[in-house]
Backbone as numpy.savetxt, mean C-alpha at the origin, in Angstrom:
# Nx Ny Nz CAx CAy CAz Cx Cy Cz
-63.81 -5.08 -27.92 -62.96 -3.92 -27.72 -62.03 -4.14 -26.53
-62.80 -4.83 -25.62 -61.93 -5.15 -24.34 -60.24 -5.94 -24.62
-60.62 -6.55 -25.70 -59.34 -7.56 -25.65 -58.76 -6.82 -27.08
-58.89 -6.02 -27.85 -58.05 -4.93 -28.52 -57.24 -3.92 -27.38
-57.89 -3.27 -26.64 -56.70 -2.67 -25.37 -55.86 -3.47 -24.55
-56.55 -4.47 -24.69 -55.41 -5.59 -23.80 -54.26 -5.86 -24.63
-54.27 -5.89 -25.92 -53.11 -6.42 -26.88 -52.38 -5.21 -27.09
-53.31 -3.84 -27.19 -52.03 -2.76 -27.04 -51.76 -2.55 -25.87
-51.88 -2.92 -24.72 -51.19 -2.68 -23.43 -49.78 -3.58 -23.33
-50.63 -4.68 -23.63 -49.52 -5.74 -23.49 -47.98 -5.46 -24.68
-48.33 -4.71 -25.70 -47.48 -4.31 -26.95 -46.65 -3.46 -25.95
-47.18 -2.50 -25.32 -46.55 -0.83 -25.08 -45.92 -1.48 -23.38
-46.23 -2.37 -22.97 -45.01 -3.27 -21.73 -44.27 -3.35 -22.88
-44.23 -4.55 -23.37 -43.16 -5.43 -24.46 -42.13 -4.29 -24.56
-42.61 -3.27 -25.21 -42.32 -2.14 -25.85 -41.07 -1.57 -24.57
-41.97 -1.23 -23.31 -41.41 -0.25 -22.24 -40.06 -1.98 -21.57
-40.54 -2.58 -21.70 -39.34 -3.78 -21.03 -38.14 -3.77 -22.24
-38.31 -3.64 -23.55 -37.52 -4.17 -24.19 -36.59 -2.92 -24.33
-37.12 -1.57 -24.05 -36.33 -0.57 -24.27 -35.41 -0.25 -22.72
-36.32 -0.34 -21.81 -35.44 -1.09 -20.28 -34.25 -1.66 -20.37
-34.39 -3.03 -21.49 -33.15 -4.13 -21.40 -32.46 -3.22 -22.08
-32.57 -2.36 -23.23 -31.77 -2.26 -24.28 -30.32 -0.68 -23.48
-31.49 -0.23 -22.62 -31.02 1.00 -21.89 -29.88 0.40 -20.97
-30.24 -0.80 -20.18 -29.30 -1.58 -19.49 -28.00 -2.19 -19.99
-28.49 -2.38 -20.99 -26.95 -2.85 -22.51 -26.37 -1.88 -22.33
-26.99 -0.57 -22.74 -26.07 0.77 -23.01 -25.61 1.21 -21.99
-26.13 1.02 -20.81 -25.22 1.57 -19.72 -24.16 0.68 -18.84
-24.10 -0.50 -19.93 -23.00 -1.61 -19.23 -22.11 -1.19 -20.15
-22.15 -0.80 -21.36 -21.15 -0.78 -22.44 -20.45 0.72 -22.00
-21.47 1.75 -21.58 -20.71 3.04 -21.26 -19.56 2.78 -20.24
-20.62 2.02 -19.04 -18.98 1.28 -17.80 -18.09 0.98 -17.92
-18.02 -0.21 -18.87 -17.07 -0.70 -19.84 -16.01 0.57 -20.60
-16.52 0.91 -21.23 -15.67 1.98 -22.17 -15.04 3.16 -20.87
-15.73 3.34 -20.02 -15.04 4.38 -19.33 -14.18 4.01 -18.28
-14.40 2.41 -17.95 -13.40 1.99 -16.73 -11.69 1.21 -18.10
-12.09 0.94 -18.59 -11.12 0.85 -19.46 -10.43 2.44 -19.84
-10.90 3.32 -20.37 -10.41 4.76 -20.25 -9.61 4.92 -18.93
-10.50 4.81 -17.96 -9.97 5.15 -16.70 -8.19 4.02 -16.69
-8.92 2.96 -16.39 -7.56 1.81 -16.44 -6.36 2.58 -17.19
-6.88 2.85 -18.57 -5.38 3.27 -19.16 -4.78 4.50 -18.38
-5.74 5.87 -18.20 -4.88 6.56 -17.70 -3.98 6.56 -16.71
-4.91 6.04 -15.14 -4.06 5.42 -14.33 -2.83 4.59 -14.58
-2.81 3.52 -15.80 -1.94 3.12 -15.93 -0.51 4.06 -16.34
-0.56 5.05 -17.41 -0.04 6.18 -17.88 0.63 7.20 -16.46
-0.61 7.10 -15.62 0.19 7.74 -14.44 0.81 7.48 -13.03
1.33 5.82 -13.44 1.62 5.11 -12.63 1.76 4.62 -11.02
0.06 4.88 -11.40 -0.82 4.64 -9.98 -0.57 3.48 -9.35
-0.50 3.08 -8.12 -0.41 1.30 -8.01 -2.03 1.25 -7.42
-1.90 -0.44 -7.68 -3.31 -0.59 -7.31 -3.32 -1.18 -5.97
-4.65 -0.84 -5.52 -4.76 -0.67 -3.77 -4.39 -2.46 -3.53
-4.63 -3.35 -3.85 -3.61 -4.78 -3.95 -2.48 -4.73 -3.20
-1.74 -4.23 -4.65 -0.30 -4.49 -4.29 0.16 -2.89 -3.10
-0.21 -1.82 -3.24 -0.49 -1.11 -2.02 -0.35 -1.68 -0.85
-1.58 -2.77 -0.52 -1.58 -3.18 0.51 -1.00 -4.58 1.31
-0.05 -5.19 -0.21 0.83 -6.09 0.45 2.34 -5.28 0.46
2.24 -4.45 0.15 3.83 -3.23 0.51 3.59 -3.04 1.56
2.21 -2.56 2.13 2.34 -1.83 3.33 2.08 -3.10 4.54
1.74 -4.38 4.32 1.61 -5.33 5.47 3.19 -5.21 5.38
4.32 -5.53 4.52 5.34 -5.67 3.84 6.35 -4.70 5.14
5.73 -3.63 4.68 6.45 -2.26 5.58 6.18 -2.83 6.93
5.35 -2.69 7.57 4.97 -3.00 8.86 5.68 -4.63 9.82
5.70 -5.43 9.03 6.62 -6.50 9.29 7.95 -6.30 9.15
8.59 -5.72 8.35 9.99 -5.08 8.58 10.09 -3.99 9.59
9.44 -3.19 9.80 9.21 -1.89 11.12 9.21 -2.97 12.43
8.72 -3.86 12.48 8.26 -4.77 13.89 10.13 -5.64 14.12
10.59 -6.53 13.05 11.24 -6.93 12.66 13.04 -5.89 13.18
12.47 -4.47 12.69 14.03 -3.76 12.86 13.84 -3.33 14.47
12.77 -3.28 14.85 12.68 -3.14 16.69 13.30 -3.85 17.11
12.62 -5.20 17.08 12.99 -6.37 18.10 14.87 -6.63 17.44
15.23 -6.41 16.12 16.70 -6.45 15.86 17.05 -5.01 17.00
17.03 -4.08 16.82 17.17 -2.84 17.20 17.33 -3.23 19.37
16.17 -4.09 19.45 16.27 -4.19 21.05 17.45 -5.21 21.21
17.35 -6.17 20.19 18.45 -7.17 20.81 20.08 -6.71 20.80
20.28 -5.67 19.60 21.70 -5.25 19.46 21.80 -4.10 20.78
21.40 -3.26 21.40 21.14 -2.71 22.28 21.14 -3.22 23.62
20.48 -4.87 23.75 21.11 -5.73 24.72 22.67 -6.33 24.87
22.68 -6.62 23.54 24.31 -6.94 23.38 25.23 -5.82 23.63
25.25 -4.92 23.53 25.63 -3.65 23.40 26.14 -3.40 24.79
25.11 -3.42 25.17 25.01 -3.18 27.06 25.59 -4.35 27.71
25.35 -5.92 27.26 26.23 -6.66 27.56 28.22 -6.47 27.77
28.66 -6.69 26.07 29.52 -6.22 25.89 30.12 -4.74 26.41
29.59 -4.02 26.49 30.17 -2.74 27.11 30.33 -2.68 28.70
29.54 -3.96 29.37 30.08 -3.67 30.69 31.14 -4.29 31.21
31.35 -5.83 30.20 32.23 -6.74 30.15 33.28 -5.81 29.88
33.47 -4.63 28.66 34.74 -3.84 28.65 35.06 -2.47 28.34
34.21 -2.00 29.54 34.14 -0.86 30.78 35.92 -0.36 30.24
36.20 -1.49 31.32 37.94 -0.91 31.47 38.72 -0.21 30.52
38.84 -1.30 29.22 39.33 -1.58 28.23 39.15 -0.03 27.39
37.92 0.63 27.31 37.82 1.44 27.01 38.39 2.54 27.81
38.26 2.42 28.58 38.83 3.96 29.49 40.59 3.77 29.29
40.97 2.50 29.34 42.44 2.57 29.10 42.64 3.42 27.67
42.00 2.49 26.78 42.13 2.99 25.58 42.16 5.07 25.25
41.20 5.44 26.07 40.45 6.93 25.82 41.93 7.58 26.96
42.26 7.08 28.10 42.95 8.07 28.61 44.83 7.99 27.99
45.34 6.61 27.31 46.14 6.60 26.12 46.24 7.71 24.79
45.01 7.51 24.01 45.02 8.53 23.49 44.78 9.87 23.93
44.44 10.27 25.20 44.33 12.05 25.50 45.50 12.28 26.11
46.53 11.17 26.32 48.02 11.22 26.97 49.00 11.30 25.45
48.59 11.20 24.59 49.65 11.19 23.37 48.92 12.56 22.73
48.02 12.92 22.92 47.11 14.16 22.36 48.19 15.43 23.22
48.32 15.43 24.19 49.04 16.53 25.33 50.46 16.20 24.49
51.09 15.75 24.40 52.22 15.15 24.44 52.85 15.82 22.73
51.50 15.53 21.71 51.71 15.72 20.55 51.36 17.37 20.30
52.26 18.53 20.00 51.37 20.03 19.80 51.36 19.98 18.51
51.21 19.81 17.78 50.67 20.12 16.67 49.20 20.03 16.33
């Protein structure tokens, strides 16, 4: 009798493992079917994916760094050139506010 309960124990594992694996199938195939669902809609609502997200935004950030240091150097030149012609300008500005008086209309 001893080794009749042993063969239905060992049946009703078999039994409890094989319905385990089979449960594990079914819940890879549900993943499957619903990340594909998912995929399409996102695709439909033209989500980007966190990827390319995140080479836009290294993308952004190297152009932001990029328009500073442009931004500081034209600002040096700027200040260069403008002291070199200081003069030039004031001739220019008190010319035209002398033809401005001059002109009534």
């Amino acid at each position: 009798m001893n080794n009749g309960s042993n063969r239905v124990l060992d049946e009703l594992a078999k039994l409890v493992t094989d319905a385990a694996g089979a449960a594990q199938g079914v819940r890879r195939e549900v993943e499957t079917a619903f990340r594909g669902q998912a995929e399409r809609l996102l695709n439909t609502m033209d989500v980007v994916q966190r990827e390319d997200f995140e080479a836009v935004r290294e993308m952004a950030i190297r152009a932001r760094a990029e328009n500073t240091a442009l931004l500081a150097r034209i600002e040096a030149l700027e200040a260069l050139v403008g002291n070199k012609s200081q003069p030039a300008k004031t001739a220019k500005s008190s010319a035209a506010g002398s033809r401005a008086k001059k002109d009534p209309s």
